[in-house]
PAKOLFI-197722 format. One record per residue (C-alpha): residue number from 1; x, y, z. Coordinates in steps of 0.2 Angstrom, whole numbers, plus 2048, in hexadecimal, padded with zeros to 3 digits. Layout:
BEGIN
  resi  east  north   up
   NUM     X      Y    Z
...
This chain:
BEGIN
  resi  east  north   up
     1   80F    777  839
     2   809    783  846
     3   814    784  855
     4   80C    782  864
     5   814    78D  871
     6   812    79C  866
     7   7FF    79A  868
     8   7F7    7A6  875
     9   7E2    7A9  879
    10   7E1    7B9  86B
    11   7D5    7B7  85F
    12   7DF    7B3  84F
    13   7DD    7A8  840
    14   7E7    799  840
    15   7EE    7A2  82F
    16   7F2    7B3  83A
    17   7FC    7A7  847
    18   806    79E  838
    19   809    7B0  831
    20   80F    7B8  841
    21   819    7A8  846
    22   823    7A9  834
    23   828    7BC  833
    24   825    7C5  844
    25   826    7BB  856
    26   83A    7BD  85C
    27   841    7AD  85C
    28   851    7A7  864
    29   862    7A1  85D
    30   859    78F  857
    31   84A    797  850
    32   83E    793  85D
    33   831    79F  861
    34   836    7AB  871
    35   825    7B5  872
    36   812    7B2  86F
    37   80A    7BD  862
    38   802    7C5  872
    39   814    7C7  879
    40   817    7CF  868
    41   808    7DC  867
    42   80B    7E4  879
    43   81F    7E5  875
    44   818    7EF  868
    45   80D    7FA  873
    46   81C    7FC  87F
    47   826    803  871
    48   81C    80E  86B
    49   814    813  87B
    50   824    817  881
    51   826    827  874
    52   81B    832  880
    53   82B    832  88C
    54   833    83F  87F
    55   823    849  882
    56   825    849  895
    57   819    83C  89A
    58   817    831  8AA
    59   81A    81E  8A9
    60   80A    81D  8B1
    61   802    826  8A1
    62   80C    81B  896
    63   807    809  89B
    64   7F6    810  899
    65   7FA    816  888
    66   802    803  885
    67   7F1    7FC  88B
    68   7E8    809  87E
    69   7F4    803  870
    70   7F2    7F1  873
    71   7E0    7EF  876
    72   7DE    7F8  864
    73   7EB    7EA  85B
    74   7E5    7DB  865
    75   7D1    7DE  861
    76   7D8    7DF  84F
    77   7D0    7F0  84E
    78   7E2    7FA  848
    79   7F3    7F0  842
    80   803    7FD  83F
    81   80E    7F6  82F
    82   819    7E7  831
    83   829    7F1  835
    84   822    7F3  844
    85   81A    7E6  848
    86   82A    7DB  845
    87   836    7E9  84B
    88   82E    7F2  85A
    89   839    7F0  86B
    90   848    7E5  861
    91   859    7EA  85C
    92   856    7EF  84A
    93   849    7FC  850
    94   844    801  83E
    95   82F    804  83C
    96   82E    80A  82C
    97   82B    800  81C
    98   831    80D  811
    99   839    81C  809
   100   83F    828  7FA
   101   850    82D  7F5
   102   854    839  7E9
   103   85E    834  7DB
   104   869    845  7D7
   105   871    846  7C4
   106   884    843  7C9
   107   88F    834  7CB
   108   890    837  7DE
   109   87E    839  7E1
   110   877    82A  7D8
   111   883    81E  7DF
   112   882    827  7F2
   113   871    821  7F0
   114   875    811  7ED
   115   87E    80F  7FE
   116   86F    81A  804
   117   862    80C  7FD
   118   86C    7FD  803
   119   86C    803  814
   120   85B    806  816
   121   857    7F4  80E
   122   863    7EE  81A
   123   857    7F4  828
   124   849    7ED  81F
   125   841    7FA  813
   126   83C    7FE  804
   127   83F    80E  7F9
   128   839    818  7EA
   129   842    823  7DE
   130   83E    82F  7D1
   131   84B    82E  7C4
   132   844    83D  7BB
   133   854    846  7BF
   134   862    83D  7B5
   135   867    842  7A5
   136   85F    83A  794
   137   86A    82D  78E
   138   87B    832  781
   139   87A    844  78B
   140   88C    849  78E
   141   894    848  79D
   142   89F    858  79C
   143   8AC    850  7AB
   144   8B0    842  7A1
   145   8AA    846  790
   146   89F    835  78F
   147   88D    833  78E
   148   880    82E  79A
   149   87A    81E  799
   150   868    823  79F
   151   85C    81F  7AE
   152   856    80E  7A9
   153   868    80A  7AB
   154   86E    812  7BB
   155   85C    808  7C0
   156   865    7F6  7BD
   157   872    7FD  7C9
   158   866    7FF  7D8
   159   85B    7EE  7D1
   160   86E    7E6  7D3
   161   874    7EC  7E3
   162   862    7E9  7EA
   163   863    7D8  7E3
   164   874    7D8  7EE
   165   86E    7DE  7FF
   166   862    7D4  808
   167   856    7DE  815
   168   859    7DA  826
   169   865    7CD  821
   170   857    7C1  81A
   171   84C    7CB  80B
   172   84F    7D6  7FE
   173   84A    7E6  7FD
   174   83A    7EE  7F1
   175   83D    7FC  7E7
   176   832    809  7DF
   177   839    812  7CF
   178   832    822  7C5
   179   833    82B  7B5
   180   82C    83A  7B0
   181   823    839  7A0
   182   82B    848  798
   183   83E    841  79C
   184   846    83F  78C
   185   847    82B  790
   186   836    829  794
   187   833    818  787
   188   841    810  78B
   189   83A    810  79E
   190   82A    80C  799
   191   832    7FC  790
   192   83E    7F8  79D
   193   833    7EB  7A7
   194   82C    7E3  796
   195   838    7D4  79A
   196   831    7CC  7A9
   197   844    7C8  7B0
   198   848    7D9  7AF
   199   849    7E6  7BE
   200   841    7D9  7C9
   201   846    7E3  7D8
   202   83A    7F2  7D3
   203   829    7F8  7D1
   204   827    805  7C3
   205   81A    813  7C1
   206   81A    822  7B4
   207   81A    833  7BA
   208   80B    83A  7B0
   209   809    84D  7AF
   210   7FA    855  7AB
   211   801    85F  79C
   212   803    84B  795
   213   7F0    849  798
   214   7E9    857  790
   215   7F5    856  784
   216   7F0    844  782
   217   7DC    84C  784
   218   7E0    856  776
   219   7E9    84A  76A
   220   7F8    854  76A
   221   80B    854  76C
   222   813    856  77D
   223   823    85E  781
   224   833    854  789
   225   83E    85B  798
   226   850    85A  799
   227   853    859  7A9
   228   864    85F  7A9
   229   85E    86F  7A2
   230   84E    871  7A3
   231   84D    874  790
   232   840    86A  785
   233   849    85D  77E
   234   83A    858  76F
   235   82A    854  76F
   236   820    843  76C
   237   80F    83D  76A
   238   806    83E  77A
   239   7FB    82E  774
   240   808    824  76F
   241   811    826  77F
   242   800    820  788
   243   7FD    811  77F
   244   80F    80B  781
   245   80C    80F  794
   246   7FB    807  790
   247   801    7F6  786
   248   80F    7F6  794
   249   802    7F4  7A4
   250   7F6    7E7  798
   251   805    7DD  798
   252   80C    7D9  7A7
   253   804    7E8  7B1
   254   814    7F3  7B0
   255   817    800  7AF
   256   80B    80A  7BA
   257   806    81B  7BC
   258   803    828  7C7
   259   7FF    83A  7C6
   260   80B    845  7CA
   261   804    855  7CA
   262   7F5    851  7D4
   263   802    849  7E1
   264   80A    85A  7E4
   265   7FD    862  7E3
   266   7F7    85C  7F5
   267   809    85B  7FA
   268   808    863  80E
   269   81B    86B  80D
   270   81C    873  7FA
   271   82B    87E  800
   272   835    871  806
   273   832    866  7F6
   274   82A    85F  7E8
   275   825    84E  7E8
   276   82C    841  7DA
   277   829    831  7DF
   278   81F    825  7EB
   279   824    814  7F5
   280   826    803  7ED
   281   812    800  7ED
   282   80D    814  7EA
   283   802    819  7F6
   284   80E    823  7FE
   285   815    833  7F7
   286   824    839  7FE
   287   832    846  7FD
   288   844    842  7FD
   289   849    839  80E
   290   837    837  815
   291   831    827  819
   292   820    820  81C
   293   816    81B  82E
   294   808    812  82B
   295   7FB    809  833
   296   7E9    802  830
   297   7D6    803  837
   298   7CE    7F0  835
   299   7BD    7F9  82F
   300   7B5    7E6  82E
   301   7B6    7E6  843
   302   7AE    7F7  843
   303   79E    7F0  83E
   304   793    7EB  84C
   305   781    7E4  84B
   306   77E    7E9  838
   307   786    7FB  839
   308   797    805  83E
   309   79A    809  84C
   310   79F    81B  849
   311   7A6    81E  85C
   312   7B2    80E  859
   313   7B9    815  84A
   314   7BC    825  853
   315   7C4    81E  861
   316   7CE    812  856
   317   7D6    81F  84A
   318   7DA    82C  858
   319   7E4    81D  862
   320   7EA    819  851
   321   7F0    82C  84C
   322   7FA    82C  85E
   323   801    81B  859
   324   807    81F  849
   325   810    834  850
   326   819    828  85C
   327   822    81E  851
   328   82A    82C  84A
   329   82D    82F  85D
   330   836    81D  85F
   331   83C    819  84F
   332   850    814  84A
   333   850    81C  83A
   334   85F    814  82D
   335   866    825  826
   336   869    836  831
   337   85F    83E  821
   338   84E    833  822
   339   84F    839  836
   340   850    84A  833
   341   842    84A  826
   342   836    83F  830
   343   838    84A  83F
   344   835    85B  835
   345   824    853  82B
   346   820    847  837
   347   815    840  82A
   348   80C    830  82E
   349   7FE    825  826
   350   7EE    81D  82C
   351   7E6    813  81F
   352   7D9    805  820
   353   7D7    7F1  81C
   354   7C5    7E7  81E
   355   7BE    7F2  813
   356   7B5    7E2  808
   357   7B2    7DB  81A
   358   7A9    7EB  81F
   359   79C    7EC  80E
   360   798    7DB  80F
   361   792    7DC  823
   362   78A    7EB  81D
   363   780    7E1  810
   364   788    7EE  802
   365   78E    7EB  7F0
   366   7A1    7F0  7EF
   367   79C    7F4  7DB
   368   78D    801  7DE
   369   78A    815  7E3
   370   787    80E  7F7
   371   795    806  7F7
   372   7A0    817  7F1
   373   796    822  7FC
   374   79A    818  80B
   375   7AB    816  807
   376   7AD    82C  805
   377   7A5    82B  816
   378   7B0    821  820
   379   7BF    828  818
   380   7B8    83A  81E
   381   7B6    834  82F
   382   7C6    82D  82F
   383   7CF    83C  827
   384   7C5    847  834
   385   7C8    83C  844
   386   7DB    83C  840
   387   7DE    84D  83D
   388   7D3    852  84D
   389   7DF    846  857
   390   7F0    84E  84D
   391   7EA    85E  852
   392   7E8    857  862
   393   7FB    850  864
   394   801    863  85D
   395   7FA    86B  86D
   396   804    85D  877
   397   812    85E  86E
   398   814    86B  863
   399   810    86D  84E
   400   81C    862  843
   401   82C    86D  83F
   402   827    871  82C
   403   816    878  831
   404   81B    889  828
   405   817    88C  817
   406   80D    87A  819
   407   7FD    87C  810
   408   7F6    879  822
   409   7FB    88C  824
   410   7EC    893  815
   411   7DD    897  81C
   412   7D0    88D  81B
   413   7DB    87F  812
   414   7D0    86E  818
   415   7BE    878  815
   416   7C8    87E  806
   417   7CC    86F  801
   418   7BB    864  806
   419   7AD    870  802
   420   79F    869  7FB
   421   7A7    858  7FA
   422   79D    852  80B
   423   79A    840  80B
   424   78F    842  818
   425   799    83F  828
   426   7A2    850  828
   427   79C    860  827
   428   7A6    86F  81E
   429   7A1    879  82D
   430   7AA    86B  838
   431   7BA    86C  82B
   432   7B9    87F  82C
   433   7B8    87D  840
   434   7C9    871  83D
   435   7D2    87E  834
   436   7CE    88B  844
   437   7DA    87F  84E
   438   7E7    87C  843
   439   7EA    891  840
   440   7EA    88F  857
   441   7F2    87F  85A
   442   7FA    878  848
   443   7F8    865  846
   444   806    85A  84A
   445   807    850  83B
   446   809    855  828
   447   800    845  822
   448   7F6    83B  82D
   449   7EC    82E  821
   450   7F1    823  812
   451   7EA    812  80C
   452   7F4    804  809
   453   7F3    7F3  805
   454   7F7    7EC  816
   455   7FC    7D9  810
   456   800    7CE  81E
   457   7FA    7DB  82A
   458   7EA    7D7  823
   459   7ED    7C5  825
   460   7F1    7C9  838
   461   7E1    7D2  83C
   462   7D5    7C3  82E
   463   7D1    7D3  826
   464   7CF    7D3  814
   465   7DD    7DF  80A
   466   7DE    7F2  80B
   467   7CE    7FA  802
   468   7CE    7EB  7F3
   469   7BF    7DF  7F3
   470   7C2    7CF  7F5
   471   7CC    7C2  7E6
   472   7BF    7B3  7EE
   473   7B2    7AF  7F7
   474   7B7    79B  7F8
   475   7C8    794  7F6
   476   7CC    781  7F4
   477   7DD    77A  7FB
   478   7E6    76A  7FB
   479   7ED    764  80B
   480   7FC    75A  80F
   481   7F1    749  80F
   482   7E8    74D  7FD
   483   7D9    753  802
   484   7CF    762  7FC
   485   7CD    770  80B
   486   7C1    77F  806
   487   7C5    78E  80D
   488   7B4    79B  80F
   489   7B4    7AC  812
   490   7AE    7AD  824
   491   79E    7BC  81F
   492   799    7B3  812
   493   799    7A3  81A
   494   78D    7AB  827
   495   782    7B2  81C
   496   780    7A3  812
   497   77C    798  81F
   498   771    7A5  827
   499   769    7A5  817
   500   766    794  814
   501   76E    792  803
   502   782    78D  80D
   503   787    776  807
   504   798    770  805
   505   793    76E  7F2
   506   78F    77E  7ED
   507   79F    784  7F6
   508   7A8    779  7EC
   509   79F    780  7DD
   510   7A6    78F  7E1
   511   7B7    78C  7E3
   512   7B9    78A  7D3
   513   7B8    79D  7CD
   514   7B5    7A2  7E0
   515   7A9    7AF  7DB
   516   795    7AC  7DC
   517   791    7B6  7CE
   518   78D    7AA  7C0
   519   78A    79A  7D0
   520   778    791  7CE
   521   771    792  7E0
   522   778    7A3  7E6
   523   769    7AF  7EA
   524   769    7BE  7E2
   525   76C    7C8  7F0
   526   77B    7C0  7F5
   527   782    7C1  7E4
   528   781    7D4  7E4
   529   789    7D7  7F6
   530   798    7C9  7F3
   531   79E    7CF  7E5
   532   7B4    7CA  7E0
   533   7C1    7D6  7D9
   534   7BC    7CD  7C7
   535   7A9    7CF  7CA
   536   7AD    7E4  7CD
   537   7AE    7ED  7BD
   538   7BE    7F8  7BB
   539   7B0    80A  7BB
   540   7AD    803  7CD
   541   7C0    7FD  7D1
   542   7C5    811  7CC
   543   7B5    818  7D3
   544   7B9    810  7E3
   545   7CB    815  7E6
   546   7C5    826  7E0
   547   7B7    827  7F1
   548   7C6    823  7FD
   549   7D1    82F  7F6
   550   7C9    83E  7F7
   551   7CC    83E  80A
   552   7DD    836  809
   553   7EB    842  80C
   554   7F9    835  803
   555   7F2    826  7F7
   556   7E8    817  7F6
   557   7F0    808  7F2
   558   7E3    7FE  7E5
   559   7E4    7F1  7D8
   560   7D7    7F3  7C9
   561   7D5    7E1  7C4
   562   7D3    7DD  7B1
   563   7CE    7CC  7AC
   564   7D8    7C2  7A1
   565   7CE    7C7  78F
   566   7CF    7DC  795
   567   7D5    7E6  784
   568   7E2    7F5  785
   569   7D3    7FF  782
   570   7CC    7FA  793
   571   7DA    7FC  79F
   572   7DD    80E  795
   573   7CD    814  79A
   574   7CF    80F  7AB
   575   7E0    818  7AB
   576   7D5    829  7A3
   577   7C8    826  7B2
   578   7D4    825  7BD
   579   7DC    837  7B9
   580   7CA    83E  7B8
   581   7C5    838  7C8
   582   7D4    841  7D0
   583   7E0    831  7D4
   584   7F0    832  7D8
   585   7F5    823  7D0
   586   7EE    814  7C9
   587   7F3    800  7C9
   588   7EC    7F4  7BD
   589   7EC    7E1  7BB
   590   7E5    7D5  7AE
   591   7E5    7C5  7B4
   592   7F1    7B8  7AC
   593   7FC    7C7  7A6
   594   80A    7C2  7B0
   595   819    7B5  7AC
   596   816    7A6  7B7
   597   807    7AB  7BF
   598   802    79C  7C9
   599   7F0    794  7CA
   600   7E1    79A  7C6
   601   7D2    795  7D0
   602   7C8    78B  7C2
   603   7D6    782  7B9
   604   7E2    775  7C0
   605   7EE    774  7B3
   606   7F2    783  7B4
   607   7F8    783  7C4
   608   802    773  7C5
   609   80B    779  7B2
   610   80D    78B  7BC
   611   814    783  7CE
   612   821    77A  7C3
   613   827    78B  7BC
   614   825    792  7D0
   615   837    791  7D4
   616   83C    79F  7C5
   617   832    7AD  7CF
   618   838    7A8  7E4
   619   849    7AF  7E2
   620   842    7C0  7E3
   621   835    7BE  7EE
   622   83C    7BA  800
   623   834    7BD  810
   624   83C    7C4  81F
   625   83F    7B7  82C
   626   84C    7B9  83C
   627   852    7A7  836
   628   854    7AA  825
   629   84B    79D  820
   630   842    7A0  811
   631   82E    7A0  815
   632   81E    7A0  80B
   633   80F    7AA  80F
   634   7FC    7AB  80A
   635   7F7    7BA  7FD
   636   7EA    7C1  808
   637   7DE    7C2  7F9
   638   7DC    7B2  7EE
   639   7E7    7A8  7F9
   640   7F6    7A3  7EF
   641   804    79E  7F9
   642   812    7AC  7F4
   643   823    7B2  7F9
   644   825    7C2  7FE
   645   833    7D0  7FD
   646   835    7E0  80B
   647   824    7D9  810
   648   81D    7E1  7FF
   649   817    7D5  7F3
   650   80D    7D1  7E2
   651   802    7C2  7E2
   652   805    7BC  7D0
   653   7F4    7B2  7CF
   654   7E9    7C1  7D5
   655   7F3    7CF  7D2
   656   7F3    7D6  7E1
   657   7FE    7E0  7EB
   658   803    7E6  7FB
   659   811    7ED  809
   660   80D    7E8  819
């Protein structure tokens, strides 16, 4: 039951307030609620404010800068991640959700990371690794005259002491891990999460190379690295390889992919390293020690009487941009390393949630060419607006540290870069004009936008999730007296009863798949603007995550959903589209392809057969919570209640998942 004294007169949901009470208000010794989330957003916005006193600034200036940061996160119009929300002005002083450490080929190395990782899940986030750089299984270890055991094994070590460390005392942590596909032990990875109980601690993508693509273009062979040496270890069938990595992700939706080529080849700082691996949801590419800012626009509250309201966006990103360089500012990072690499590339991410919300104000199709188009238009504008404002901070307080030999130093890099690409919001002369001020005054951040999957920030701001459409329109729930509650989508609820066709029946009706497509009494035209994750065809899913990351200096964060009957076949020509449309990695899910899935929106039996299997899954998926009391929160898509771990998570009924 909501607790009445952490109410306050913002405009949140009743499900924001349940969220914020769970996971973010302080609360004392007994558990009770100490602040409002109102109390909670402008501790927040003194924090952070409170970063320009390292830049010289006047107190006067920075409660003005508070009242700028808090008037963006109370109008919902910007959220940072949930680090910061729940961190921001309290002891643990950690804003980050997460990071990558190296894994070195030595003893010492691996197990120094271990410490490494279980400090920073102490602090409460996440990390990736590439484990590229160990040695093939049975190599010889010449100090011992054994042999290696191999990556997949040194990665039930991290899974165990993950398993052993809760974050922040109460969760544990999430874990990203990578392989290149030309490591010697590249199928035993891909097999390592066929077992469902197996590494439940981790995420797992394939490192694909685009020597494995055209050699898999080409039907040919493809060489394998031994990363001891560098020497080519043997060669395999590039399609073999695929469809294992293929068969793997129809399955359970493991192991992912990303492209690792394409990564590095937008990486800012080539000369101080080469990118390997991303954080636990792979969105953000990182070098060894970096760690990820993030923060996102509400685009659905940037619509105003039928169309954007370009000045808003503006205005939001820049506050947001300033935001985001100030946590870096204020920040309590968990290892000496992570402090000294975060200072240097000062690398931050704005992202966006509402997308869905957004299109469907707009009167526009998520699966059509309007849709794409507008969706390579705001992420222009964005990019644009946020690297106007970085440039902006590097006159106030100077170009981050690795600037040289950045590929911000080539002439002409963003016109370079966008030429000919125009969505229609920015012109190459304004990108060349960009370029001009950067060679004059540098720009202050090495990254400054990335989309992730927001989660319970999206929950905060009643914002549908990141750029996904949404899993339902109309939701039905039991409540504690029996009775059936619907839950509709506010936009459609509008439009349907501004449109004469809105009856507790036909909601009901709904319900049951909680799309309209194939629902008797829908009009047409509402069928093609309200379209569900299962109504968008995987072309459109790809096509989609292609528009936003064009203009996305780090990832997008995006679920392709399958439904239940999709063939290998399929999800193999999403993973080709996705290479051909210049992703940097690609996430699928068929639905039902998990272990213990719970309900389904059509089918009853299901869910009570799959809530009396529930317990197996909630040991791994604990929320943070200053009590320690484990909590349950709302999946932002499709409205299963879940469990959630370093505030990432994956909704095993939709498939979809997010870091908050």
């Amino acid at each position: 039951m909501t607790d009445t004294t952490c109410m306050d007169k913002l405009d949140l949901s009743e499900n924001a307030v349940k969220v914020l009470e769970k996971r973010y208000l302080k609360r004392d010794k007994e558990g009770k609620c100490i602040e409002t989330p109102a109390d909670m957003f402008r501790r927040v916005a003194d924090t952070i404010a409170s970063g320009d006193l390292k830049f010289g600034k006047s107190q006067a200036d920075i409660d003005k800068l508070s009242d700028r940061f808090y008037e963006a996160i109370t109008n919902r119009y910007f959220m940072p991640n949930s680090p910061t929300l729940m961190n921001a002005g309290r002891e643990l002083g950690q804003l980050a959700a997460c990071f990558v450490l190296p894994v070195e080929d030595s003893l010492e190395g691996i197990f120094e990371t271990v410490k490494n990782t279980a400090l920073i899940h102490k602090s409460g986030g996440g990390t990736g690794f590439s484990f590229s750089r160990l040695r093939p299984k049975n190599s010889v270890v010449r100090s011992t005259m054994g042999v290696s055991s191999g990556p997949v094994s040194f990665m039930e070590v991290f899974n165990a002491a993950t398993e052993a460390v809760k974050q922040g005392g109460t969760r544990r942590g999430a874990n990203m891990g990578i392989l290149r596909v030309d490591h010697p032990d590249i199928l035993d990875f891909i097999e390592c999460k066929s077992d469902n109980n197996k590494l439940n601690n981790f995420n797992i993508s394939v490192a694909i190379t685009d020597k494995f693509m055209e050699a898999l273009k080409n039907g040919t062979d493809y060489e394998l690295i031994n990363p001891q040496n560098n020497t080519v270890a043997g060669k395999m069938s590039a399609k073999k390889v695929f469809d294992m990595i293929v068969d793997g992700a129809w399955r359970n939706g493991e192991p992912g992919i990303i492209f690792i080529d394409k990564m590095n080849s937008d990486n800012p700082t080539p000369l101080i390293g080469e990118i390997e691996s991303t954080n636990p949801c792979g969105e953000v590419p990182l070098l060894a020690y970096e760690a990820c800012n993030l923060g996102s626009i509400n685009l659905g509250r940037m619509v105003e009487n039928g169309s954007i309201n370009w000045d808003l966006l503006a205005k939001t990103t820049r506050t947001a941009i300033r935001f985001l360089d100030n946590v870096i500012a204020v920040n309590n990072y968990p290892l000496p390393q992570i402090s000294e690499m975060v200072q240097n590339n000062r690398k931050i991410g704005l992202g966006v949630m509402g997308w869905a919300d957004m299109l469907m104000k707009l009167g526009i199709s998520y699966a059509s060419e309007e849709g794409t188009k507008l969706a390579g238009q705001v992420m222009e504008f964005i990019d644009y607006e946020s690297k106007c404002e970085s440039i902006e901070l590097s006159k106030e307080r100077g170009r981050f540290n690795n600037f040289k030999g950045s590929v911000y130093e080539r002439p002409d890099y963003l016109y370079n870069k966008y030429k000919g690409k125009s969505a229609g919001k920015i012109s190459d002369e304004q990108w060349k004009e960009l370029d001009a001020e950067i060679a004059k005054y540098g720009i202050r951040n090495a990254t400054t936008t990335c989309i992730a999957p927001t989660g319970t920030i999206s929950m905060i701001a009643s914002a549908s999730g990141g750029v996904e459409p949404l899993f339902g329109l109309v939701f039905s729930r039991l409540i504690m007296d029996g009775t059936e509650m619907l839950e509709v989508n506010p936009i459609f609820k509008d439009y349907a009863v501004e449109h004469g066709f809105y009856s507790e029946d036909l909601m009901k009706e709904i319900a049951k798949t909680g799309s309209v497509a194939h629902v008797n009494g829908v009009p047409a035209d509402a069928k093609r603007i309200f379209v569900t994750a299962h109504d968008v065809s995987p072309y459109w899913h790809v096509k989609m995550q292609a528009a936003f990351q064009l203009h996305t200096d780090n990832a997008v964060s995006k679920t392709v959903n399958f439904e239940e009957n999709a063939t290998r076949k399929d999800i193999e020509e999403a993973y080709i589209l996705a290479y051909e449309n210049n992703l940097k990695g690609i996430t699928v899910y068929r639905n039902n392809s998990r272990q213990f899935q719970p309900m389904n929106l059509d089918d009853k039996k299901k869910s009570e057969e799959a809530k009396a299997e529930e317990p197996a899954i909630e040991e791994t998926k604990e929320e943070y919570n200053p009590t320690g009391e484990i909590k349950t929160v709302k999946c932002p898509e499709c409205g299963n209640e879940i469990q959630m771990a370093e505030g990432c998570f994956i909704c095993l009924k939709c498939g979809y998942s997010g870091c908050s």
